[in-house]
C-alpha positions as a Markdown table, in Angstrom:
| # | Residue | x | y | z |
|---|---|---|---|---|
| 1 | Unk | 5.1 | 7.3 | -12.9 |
| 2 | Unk | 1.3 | 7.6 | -11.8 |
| 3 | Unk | -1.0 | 4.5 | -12.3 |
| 4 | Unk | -4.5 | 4.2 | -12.4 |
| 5 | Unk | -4.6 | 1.3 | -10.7 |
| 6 | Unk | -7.6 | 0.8 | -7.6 |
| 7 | Unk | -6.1 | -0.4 | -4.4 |
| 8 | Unk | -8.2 | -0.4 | -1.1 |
| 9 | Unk | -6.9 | -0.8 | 2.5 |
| 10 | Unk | -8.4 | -1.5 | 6.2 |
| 11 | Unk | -7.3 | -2.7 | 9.7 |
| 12 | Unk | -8.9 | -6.2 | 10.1 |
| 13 | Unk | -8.7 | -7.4 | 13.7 |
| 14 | Unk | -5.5 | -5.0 | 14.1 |
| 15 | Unk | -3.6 | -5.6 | 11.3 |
| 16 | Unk | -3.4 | -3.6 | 8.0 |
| 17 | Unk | -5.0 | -5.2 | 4.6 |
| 18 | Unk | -5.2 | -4.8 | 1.4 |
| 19 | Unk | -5.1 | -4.8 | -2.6 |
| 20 | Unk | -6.6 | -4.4 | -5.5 |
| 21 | Unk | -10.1 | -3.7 | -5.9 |
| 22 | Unk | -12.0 | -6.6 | -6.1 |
| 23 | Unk | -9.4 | -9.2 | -4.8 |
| 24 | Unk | -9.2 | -10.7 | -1.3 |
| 25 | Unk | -7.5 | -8.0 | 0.7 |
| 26 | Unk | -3.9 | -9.9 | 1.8 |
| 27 | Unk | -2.5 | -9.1 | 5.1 |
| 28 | Unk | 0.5 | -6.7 | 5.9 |
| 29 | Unk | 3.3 | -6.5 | 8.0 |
| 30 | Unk | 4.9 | -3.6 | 9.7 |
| 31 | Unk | 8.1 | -2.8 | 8.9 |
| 32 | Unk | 8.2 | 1.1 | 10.4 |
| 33 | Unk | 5.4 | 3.7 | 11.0 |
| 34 | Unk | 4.8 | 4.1 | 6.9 |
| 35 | Unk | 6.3 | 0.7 | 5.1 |
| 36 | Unk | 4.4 | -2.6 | 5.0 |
| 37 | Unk | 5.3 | -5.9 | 3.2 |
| 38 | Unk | 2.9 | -8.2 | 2.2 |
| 39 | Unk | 3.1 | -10.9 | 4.9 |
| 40 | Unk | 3.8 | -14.1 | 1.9 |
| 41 | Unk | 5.8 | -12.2 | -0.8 |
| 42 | Unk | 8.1 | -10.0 | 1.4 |
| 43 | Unk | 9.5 | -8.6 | -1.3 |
| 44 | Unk | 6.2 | -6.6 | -1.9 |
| 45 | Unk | 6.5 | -3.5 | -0.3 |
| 46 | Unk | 4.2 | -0.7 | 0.1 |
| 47 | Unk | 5.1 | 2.8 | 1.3 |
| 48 | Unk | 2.6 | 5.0 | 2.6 |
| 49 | Unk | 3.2 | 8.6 | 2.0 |
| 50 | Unk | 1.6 | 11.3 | 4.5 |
| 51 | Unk | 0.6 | 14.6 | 4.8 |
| 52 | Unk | -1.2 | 16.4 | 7.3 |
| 53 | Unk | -2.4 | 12.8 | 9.0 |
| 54 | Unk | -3.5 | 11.5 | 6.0 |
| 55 | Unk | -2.3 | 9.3 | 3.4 |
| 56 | Unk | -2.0 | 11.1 | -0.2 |
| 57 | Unk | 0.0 | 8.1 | -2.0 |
| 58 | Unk | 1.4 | 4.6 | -1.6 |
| 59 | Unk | 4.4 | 3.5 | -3.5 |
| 60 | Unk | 4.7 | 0.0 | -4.0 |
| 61 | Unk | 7.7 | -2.0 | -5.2 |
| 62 | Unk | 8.4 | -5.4 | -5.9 |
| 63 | Unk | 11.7 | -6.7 | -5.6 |
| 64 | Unk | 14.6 | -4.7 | -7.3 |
| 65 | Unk | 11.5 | -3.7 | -9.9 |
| 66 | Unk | 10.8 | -0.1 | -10.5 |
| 67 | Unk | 8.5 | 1.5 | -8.0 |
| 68 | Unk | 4.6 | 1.8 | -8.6 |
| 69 | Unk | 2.8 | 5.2 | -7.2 |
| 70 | Unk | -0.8 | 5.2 | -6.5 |
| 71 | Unk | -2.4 | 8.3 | -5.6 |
| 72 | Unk | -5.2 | 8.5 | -3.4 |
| 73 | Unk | -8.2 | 8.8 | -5.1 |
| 74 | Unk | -10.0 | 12.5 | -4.9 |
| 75 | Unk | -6.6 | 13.7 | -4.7 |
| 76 | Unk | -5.7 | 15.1 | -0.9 |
């Protein structure tokens, strides 16, 4: 299921950030080349799908909870 839902990310000092629009962007850990967690609620997850070097979608899922998909906005 698509959301519309406004999420924004950049590197800060090396390390990945992010979150909804207008919130303080929260840090992210690694977990492989495309996964992140958020680096105080492990169990939120964020998947970065990409195509072509860039990234066309994130799927985020908290938990056991049924996965979120955010698409990047103006498409690919």
């Amino acid at each position: 299921m698509m959301h519309d839902f406004e999420m924004k990310f950049v590197v800060v000092d090396g390390k990945l950030t992010g979150g909804e629009v207008g919130e303080k962007p929260a840090p992210l850990d690694p977990i492989d080349q495309t996964t992140f967690q958020h680096s105080e609620y492990a169990s939120l997850k964020m998947s970065f799908n990409v195509e072509n070097g860039k990234v066309v979608w994130v799927t985020v899922r908290q938990g056991e909870g049924e996965p979120m998909i955010f698409q990047k906005a103006g498409g690919k």
